[in-house]
KEBAKOL-675074 format. One record per residue (C-alpha): residue in one letter; z, y, x; residue number from 1. Coordinates in steps of 0.5 Angstrom, whole numbers. Example, Ala and Ser with C-alpha at 12.3 -4.5 7.8 and 13.67 -1.06 7.14 Angstrom:
2
+------+-------+-------+-------+-----+
! code !     z !     y !     x ! pos !
+------+-------+-------+-------+-----+
!    A !    16 !    -9 !    25 !   1 !
!    S !    14 !    -2 !    27 !   2 !
+------+-------+-------+-------+-----+
// end
This chain:
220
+------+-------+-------+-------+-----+
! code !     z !     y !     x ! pos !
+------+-------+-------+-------+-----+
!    X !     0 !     0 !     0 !   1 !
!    X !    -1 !     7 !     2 !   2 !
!    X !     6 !     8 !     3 !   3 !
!    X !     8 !     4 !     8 !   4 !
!    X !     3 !     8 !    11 !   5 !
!    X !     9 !    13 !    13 !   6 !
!    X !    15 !     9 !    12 !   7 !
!    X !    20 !    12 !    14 !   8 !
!    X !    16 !    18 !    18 !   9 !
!    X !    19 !    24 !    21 !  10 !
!    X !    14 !    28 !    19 !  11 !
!    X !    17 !    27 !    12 !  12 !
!    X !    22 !    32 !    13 !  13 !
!    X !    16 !    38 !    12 !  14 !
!    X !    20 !    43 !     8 !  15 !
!    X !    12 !    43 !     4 !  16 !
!    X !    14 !    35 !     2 !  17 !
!    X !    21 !    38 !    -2 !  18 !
!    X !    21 !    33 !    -8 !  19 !
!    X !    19 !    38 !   -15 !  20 !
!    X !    26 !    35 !   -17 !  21 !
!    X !    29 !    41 !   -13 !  22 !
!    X !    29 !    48 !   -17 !  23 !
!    X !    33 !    54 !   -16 !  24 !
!    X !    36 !    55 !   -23 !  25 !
!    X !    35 !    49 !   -28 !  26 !
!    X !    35 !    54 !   -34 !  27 !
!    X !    28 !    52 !   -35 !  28 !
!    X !    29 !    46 !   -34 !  29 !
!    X !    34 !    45 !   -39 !  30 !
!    X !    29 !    49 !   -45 !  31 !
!    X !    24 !    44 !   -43 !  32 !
!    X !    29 !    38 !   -44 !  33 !
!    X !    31 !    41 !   -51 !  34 !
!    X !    24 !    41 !   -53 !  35 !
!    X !    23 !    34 !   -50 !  36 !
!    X !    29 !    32 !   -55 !  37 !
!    X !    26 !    35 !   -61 !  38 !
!    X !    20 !    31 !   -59 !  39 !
!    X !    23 !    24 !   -59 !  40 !
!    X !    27 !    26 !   -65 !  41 !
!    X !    20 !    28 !   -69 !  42 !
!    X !    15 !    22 !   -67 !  43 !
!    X !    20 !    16 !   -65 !  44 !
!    X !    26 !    18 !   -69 !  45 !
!    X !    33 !    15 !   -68 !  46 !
!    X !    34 !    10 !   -62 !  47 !
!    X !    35 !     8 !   -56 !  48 !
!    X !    30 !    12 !   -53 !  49 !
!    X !    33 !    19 !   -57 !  50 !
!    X !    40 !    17 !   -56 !  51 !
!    X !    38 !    17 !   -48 !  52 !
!    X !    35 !    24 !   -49 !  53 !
!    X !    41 !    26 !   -52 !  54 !
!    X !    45 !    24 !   -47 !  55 !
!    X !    41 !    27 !   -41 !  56 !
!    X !    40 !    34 !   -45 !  57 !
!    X !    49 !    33 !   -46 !  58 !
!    X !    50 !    33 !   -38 !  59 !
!    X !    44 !    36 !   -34 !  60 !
!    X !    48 !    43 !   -34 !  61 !
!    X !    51 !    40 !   -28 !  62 !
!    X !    46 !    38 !   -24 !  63 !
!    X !    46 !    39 !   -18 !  64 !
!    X !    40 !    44 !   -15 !  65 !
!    X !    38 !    39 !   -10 !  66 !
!    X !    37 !    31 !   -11 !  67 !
!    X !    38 !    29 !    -4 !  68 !
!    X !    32 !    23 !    -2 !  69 !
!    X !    35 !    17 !     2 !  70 !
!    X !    31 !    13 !     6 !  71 !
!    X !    27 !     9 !     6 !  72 !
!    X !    23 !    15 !     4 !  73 !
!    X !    16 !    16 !     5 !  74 !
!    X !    10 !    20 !     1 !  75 !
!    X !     9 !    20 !    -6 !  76 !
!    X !     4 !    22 !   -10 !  77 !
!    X !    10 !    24 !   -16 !  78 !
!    X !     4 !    24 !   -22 !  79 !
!    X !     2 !    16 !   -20 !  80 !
!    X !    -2 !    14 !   -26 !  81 !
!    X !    -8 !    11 !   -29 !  82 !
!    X !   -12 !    17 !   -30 !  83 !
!    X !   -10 !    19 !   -24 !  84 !
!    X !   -14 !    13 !   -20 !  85 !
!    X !   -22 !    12 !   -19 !  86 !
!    X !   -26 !     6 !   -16 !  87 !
!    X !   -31 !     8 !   -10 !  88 !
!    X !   -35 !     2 !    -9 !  89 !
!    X !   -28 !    -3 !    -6 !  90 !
!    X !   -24 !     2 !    -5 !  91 !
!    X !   -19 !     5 !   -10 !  92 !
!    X !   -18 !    12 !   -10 !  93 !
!    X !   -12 !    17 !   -12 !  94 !
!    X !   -12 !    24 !   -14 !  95 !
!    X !    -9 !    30 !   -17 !  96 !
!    X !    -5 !    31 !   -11 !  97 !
!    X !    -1 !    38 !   -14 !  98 !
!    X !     6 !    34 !   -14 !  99 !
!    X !     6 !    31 !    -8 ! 100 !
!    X !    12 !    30 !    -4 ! 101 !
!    X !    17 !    26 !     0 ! 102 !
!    X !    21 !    20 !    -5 ! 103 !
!    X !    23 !    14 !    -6 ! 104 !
!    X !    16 !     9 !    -6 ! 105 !
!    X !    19 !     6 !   -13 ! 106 !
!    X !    19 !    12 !   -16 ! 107 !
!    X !    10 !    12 !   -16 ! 108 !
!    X !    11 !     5 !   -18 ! 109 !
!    X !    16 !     5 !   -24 ! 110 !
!    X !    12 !    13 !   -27 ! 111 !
!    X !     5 !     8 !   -27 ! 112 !
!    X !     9 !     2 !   -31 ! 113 !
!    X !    12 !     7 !   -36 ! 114 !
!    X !     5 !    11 !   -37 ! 115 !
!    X !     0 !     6 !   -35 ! 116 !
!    X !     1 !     0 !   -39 ! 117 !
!    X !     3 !    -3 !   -46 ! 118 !
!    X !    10 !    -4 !   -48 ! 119 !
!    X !     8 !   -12 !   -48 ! 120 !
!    X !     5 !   -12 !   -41 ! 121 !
!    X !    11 !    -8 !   -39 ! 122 !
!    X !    16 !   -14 !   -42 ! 123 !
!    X !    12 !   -19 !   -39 ! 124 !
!    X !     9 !   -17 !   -32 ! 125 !
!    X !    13 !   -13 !   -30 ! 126 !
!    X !    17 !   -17 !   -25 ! 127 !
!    X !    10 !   -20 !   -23 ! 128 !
!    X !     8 !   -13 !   -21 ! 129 !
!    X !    14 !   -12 !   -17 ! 130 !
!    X !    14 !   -18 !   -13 ! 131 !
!    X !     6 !   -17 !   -12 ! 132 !
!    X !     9 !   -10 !   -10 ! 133 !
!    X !    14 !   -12 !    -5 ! 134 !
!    X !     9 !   -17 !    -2 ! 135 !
!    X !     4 !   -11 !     0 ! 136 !
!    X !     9 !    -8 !     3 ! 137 !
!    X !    11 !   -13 !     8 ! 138 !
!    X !     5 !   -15 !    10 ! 139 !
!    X !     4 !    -7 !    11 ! 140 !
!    X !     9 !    -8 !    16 ! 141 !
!    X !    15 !    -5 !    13 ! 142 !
!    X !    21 !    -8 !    16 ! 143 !
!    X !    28 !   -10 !    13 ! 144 !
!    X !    27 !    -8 !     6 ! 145 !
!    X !    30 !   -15 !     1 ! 146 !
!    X !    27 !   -15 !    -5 ! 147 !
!    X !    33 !   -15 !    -8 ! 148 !
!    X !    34 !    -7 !    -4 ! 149 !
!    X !    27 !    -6 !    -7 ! 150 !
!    X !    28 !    -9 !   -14 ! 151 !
!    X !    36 !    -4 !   -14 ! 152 !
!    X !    32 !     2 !   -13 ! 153 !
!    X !    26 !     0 !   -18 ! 154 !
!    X !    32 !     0 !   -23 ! 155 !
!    X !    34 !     7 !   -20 ! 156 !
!    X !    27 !    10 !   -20 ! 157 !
!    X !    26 !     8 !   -28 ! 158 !
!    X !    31 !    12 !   -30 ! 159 !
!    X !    29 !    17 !   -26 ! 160 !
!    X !    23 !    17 !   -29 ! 161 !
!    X !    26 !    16 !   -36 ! 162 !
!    X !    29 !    24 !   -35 ! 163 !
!    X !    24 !    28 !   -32 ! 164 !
!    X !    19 !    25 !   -38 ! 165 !
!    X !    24 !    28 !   -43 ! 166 !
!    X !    23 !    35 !   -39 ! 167 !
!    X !    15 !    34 !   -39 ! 168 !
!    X !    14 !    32 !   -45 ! 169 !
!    X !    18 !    39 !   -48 ! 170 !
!    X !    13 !    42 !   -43 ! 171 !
!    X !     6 !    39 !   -43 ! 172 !
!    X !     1 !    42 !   -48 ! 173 !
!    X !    -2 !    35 !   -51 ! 174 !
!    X !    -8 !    38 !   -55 ! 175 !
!    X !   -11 !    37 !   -49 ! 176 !
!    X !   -17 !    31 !   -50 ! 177 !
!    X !   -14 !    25 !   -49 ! 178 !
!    X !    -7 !    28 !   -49 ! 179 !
!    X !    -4 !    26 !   -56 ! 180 !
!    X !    -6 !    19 !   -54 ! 181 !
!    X !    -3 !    19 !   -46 ! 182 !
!    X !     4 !    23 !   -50 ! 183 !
!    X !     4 !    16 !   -55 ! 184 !
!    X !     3 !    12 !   -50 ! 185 !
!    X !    10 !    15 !   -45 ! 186 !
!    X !    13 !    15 !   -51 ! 187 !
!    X !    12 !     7 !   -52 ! 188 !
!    X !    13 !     6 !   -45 ! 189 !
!    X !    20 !    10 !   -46 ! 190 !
!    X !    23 !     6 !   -52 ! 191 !
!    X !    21 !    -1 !   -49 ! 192 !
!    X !    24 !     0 !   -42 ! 193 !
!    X !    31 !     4 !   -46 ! 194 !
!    X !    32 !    -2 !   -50 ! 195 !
!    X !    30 !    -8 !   -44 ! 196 !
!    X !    35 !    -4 !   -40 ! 197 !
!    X !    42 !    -1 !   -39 ! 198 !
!    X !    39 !     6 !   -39 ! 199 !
!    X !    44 !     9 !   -45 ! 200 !
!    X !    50 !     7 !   -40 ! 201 !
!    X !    47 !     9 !   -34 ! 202 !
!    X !    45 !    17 !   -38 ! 203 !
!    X !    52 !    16 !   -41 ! 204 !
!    X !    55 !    17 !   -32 ! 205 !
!    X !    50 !    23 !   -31 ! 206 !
!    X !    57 !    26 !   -30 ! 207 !
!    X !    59 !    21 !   -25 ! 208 !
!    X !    52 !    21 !   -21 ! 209 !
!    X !    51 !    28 !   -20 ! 210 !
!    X !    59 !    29 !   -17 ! 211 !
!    X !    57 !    25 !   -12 ! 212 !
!    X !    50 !    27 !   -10 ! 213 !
!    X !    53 !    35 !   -10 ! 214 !
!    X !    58 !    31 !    -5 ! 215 !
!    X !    51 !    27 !    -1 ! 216 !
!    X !    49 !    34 !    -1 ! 217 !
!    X !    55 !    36 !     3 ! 218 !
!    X !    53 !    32 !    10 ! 219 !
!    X !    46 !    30 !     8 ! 220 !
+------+-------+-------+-------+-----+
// end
């Protein structure tokens, strides 16, 4: 994969690589949320999905200003999606490049999962895809990254991916072509992966997990 290209990298550390997660003030980020929730609440109704949305509009006022990147690090395209991807002959192509950033590999890998396939493929293939993922990885010539390392930041990356689609969908104008249909398809992606996994109690310990990264921000 791409990633292993810069497994890691020193050059990684570029102040233009700062993750898009980073911000000043997080008012904006907080009206965005608001509208995500309004959203949910319209065109899914009660669930798992709007009880997470809930729960993260709840607890991001205490959100730190930083979110710390902890190795293994690498450079993320950070809007890896299937529209985003193109054949040129063998080769498969990315672009659209306007959110790249350092990050943890899984968090392109889980954004393409949620976006990219139906929910049956997403509850039947995912963990396929996660092995096929970390094969590549491997034969790449990444070293010292279990499975079970990759698959517990798989997690991480999932719920994090869960938060930053309910702020973009309280910002994205879908009247766009093909728009209300990629918004239809995130919001599936969303409520199946809600309710196959822990995220109501992970969102519920937002307070937890933003001590320790203001904490992580004090060394890091």
């Amino acid at each position: 994969p791409a990633h292993a290209q810069y497994w890691n990298h020193p050059g990684m550390r570029a102040p233009w690589l700062v993750p898009i997660s980073d911000a000043g003030d997080r008012a904006e980020d907080l009206a965005r949320i608001a509208d995500g929730v309004k959203l949910i609440a319209e065109r899914q109704g009660p669930g798992v999905l709007l009880d997470c949305a809930r729960e993260i509009e709840k607890h991001f006022p205490r959100a730190p200003t930083r979110f710390p990147v902890m190795k293994p690090y690498t450079l993320i395209h950070g809007d890896f999606h299937a529209n985003n991807l193109a054949r040129l002959g063998t080769d498969v192509v990315f672009y659209d490049w306007q959110m790249v950033s350092r990050g943890t590999p899984e968090v392109d890998i889980t954004n393409m999962m949620l976006t990219s396939l139906a929910p049956e493929d997403l509850r039947s293939g995912q963990e396929v895809l996660y092995q096929a993922y970390h094969r590549a990885l491997l034969q790449a010539g990444v070293q010292s990254y279990s499975y079970r390392k990759f698959r517990r930041n798989c997690d991480k990356a999932m719920m994090l991916n869960i938060l930053k689609y309910v702020a973009i969908l309280g910002s994205v104008n879908f009247d766009v072509r093909g728009g209300a249909e990629m918004r239809d398809r995130v919001l599936l992606g969303l409520s199946c992966v809600a309710e196959q996994t822990d995220a109501l109690a992970y969102f519920r310990r937002l307070p937890l997990l933003f001590l320790s990264l203001r904490i992580l921000n004090l060394f890091y």
